[in-house]
N, C-alpha and C positions, 0 to 999 in steps of 0.2 A: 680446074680447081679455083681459080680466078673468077672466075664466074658465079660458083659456088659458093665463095665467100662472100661475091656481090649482091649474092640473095640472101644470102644470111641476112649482113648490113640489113638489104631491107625489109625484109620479116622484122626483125628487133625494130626497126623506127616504127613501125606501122602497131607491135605489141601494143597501143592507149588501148584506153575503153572502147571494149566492143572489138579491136581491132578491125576496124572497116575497111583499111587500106589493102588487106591479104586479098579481096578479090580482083583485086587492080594487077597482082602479079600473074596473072595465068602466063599473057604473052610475055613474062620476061626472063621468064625461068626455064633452064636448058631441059631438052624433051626427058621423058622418064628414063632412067636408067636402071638394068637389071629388075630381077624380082621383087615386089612387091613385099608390103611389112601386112600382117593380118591381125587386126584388134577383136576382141570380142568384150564388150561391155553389156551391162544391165540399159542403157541409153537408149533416149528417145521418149520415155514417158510422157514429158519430163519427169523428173527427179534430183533437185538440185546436185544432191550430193553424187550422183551417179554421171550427169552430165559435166559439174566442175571437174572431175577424176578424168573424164573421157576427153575433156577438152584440155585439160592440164598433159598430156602425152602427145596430144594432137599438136600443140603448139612446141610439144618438144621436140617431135620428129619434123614439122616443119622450120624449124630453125638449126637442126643437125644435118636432116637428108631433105632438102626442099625440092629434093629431084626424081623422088622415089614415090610413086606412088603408093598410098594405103588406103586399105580398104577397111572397113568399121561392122562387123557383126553385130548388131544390135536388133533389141523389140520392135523398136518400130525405123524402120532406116528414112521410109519418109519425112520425118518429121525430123529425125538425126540429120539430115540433110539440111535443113533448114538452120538449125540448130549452130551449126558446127561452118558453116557454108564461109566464115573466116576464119578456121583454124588453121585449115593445113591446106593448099591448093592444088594438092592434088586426090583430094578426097572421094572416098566411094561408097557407098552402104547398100547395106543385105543385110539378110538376117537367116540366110545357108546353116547356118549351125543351131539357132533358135528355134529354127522349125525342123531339123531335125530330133533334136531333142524332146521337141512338140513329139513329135512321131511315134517315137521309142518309145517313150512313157516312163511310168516311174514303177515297173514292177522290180523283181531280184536286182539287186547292184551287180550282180557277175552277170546274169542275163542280158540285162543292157549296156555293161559294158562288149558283152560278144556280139550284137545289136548293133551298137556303133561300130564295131571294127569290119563288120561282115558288111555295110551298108559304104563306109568310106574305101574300104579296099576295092568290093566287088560292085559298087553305083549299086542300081536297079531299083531308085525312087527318081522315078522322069520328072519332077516336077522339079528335085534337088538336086540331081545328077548334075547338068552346069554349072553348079557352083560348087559342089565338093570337085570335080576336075580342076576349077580354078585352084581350089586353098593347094593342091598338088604342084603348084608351083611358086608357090609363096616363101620369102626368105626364112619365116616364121609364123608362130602363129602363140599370140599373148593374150593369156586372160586377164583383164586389168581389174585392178581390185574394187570388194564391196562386198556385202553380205547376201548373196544373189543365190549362194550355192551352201545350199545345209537340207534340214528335213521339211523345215518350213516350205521350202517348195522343191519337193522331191526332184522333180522334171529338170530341173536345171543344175541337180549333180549329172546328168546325162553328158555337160559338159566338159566336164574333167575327162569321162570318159573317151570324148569320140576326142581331142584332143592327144591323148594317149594313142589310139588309135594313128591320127595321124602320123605322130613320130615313129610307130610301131610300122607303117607300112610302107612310109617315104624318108624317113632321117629329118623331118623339119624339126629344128627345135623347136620348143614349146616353153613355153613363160607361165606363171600367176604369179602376178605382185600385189603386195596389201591383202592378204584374202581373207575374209571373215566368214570363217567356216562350222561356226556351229550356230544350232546346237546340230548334233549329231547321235544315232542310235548304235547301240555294240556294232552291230553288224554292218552298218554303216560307214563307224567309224575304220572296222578292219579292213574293209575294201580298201576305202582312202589309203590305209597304211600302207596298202600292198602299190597304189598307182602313182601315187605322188612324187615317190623316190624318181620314178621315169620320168619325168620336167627336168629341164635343164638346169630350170630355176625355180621355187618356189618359197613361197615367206607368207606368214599367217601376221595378220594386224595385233593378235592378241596372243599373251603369253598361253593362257588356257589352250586354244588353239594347236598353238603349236608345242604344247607338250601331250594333248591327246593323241595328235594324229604327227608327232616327230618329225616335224617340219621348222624350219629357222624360223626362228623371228623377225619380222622386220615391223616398218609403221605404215601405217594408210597412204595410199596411192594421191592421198589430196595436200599432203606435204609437196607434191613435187609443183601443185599450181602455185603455193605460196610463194614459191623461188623467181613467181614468173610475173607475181605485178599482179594491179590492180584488181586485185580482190576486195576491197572495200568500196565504197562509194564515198567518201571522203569530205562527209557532207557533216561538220563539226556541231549541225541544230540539230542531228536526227534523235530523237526522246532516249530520256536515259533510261529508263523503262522498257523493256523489247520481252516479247510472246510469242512464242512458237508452239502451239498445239496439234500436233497431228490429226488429221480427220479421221484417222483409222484408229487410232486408239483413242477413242472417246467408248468405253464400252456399254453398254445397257445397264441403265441403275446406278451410275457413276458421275451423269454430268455433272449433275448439282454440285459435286465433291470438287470438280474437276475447275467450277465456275469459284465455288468458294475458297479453292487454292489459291487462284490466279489472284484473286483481294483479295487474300491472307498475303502472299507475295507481295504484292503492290505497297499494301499497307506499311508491311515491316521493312519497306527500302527505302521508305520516306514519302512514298506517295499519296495519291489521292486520286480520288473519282476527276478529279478536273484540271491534271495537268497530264500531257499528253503521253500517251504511249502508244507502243508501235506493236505490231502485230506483225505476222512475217510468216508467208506460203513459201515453201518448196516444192511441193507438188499443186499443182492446181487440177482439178481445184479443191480437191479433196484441204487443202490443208485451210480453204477459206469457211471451212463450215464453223469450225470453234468461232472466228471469228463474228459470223453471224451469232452464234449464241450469246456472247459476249459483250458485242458492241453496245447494247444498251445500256448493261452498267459502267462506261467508257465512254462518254460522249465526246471528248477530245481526242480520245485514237485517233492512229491512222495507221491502215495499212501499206503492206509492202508486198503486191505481188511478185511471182513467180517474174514475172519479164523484167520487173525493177532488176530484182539481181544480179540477172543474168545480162541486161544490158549497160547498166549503172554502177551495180555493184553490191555485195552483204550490207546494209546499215550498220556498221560497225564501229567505236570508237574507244580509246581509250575512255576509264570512269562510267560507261554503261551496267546495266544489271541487268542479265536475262533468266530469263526461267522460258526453259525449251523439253521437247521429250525425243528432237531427234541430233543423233551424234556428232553429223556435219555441220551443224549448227555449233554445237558444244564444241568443236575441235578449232572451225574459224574462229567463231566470237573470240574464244578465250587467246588464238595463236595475236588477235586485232586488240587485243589487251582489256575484253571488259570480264569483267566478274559474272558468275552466274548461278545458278541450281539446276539439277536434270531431273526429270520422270521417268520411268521405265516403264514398258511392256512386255509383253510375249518376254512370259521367263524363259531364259537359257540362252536370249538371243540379244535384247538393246540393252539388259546389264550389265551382260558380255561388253557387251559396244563400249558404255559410256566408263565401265569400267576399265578399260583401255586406256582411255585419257586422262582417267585419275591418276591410274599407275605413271602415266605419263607427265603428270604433275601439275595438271591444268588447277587445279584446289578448287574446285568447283564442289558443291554442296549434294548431298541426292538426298533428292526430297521423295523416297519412295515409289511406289506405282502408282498406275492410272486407278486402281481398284482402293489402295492405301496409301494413301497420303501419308509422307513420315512431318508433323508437324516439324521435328526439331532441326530438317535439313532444307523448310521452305524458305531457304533466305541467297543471297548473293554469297559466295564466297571466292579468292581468286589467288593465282601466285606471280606476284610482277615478274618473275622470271622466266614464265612460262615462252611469252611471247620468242624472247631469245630463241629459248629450246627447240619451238616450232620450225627456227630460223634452221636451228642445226640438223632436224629431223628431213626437213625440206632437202638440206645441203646431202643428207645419209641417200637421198631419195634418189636425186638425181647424180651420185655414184654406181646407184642399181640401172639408171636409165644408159648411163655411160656403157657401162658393159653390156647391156642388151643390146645396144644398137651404135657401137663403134665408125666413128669415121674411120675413112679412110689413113688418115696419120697416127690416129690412137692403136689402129690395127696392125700398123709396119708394115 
């Protein structure tokens, strides 16, 4: 136990930016103990928001269990590897469950649920059979939150399923936290009805959510990174001005609208063509393309790639103004205290999103879709209270983490 808390100790000194130090503990940390914890995220894209969530539990479990190895189901594990290579030190990635759900497909919800249980009960896919054998011995098995699992990509309600499954054939508990589950079709949503109750645990990010498919409410999985530090980059000259355009919702016949937003914004938050604004990818590179379109009327910009973030930190500050159209953007920025407006896409799904955070009380503005512009909502707006909230949502987060993954002394 001594020892234990000796790694604690040093995990938390080494938490700075980037945390560099966590690959320096291999040799100092006492060999693995018992079963294994089993994550499954959307990660490895990248995808900021997907990878901050994935890394915000990484660092949780290694500052609670720094003895315990976990292993990470994700899209791409190679590059999760890379990625994550100082969260946790005793980290592992696959994507066992990803390619099964590949396999199965996305036909009857009951079909592929009998699919996964016939497949994880009884093996007999040689290529995946070594690693559904491993999740059979895992303390657990957690789907960490994001909107990964709805109709938008059928294939990966697959995961609920064979999850279920698991529990159904071995007793592992099973976790989803944060989950953004829709949108969702009748028939769709009835299955969930029927599978969800069998999770140990489970909580929907959004009210809507979890009054369709009668699941608790909880808040997004990215509340629990805020508890944990250096999420911003702390750099008090980064432009007040910030843009975040996704490359995938820029849709056909829209740019112009979409360019003319962006200087409708600028304009009415005090700006101008010639003091500097910031530009800002989550995914790369997809999310550099607006920018390309962009930069010319912007000759001062300056971008923020993906690696800035993820190694430095959000450009975040108090007294900023963003206009963004993704949610993890809208949930940091405003928890780091700047003001903003949101866009929306794919109805049923990021109004859901950002509508979340409204309820939640971020006062952010919504300037409509990528298709319609709502003039009357292109401006900054913000709630100085917010930031607090984020604090206390953070605080709610990591009471959920508490009980998923009990030390030893919490446990009796």
């Amino acid at each position: 136990m001594a020892l234990r808390h000796q790694a604690q100790r040093i995990i938390g000194a080494t938490f700075g930016r980037g945390a560099r130090g966590l690959q320096k503990l291999q040799a100092r940390l006492v060999p693995s103990t018992g079963r294994a914890f089993y994550l499954v995220s959307a990660a490895g894209l990248p995808n900021y928001g997907d990878e901050f969530i994935t890394r915000a539990w990484l660092r949780y479990l290694a500052a609670e269990h720094p003895d315990v190895d976990v292993w990470l189901d994700c899209l791409e594990p190679g590059r999760a590897a890379f990625l994550f290579a100082d969260a946790h030190p005793r980290l592992r990635t696959t994507n066992t469950l990803w390619q099964l759900t590949g396999l199965i497909g996305d036909g009857d919800p009951l079909e592929v649920g009998r699919t996964a249980e016939r497949l994880i009960r009884e093996l007999g896919t040689p290529r995946l059979d070594p690693g559904l054998e491993a999740i059979r011995t895992m303390r657990s098995v957690h789907l960490l939150g994001g909107g990964y699992i709805n109709r938008l990509w059928q294939n990966n309600v697959g995961l609920i399923h064979a999850l279920v499954a698991i529990k159904r054939a071995f007793g592992i508990p099973i976790y989803a936290t944060g989950m953004g589950l829709l949108p969702q079709n009748d028939d769709s949503a009835e299955v969930l009805r029927r599978v969800l109750p069998e999770f140990d645990l489970v909580e929907s990010r959004d009210s809507a959510g979890a009054q369709l498919l009668g699941i608790p409410l909880g808040v997004d999985d990215a509340f629990l990174g805020i508890t944990q530090g250096d999420v911003f980059d702390g750099d008090a000259s980064s432009p007040e001005i910030m843009i975040l355009i996704q490359g995938d919702l820029i849709p056909d016949g829209h740019v112009d609208g979409l360019l003319d937003a962006v200087e409708r914004f600028v304009a009415g938050v005090g700006g101008d063509r010639g003091n500097p604004i910031g530009f800002v990818e989550a995914i790369p590179p997809d999310d550099s393309r607006f920018y390309e379109l962009v930069r010319g009327r912007f000759p001062q910009s300056r971008f923020y790639p993906f690696s800035y973030l993820w190694n430095i930190g959000l450009p975040v500050r108090p007294g900023q103004q963003w206009l963004t159209t993704r949610f993890h953007i809208h949930l940091l920025a405003a928890a780091g205290g700047a003001k903003g407006a949101f866009i929306t896409g794919k109805p049923g799904y990021y109004d859901i999103k950002h509508g979340s955070l409204v309820e939640l009380g971020t006062g952010w503005s919504n300037a409509g879709s990528t298709e319609a512009i709502d003039e009357s909502g292109l401006h900054a707006t913000g709630n100085r209270r917010f930031a607090a909230h984020a604090i206390e949502c953070g605080e709610a987060k990591l009471a959920v983490a508490a009980r998923l993954y009990p030390v030893a002394s919490q446990a009796g």
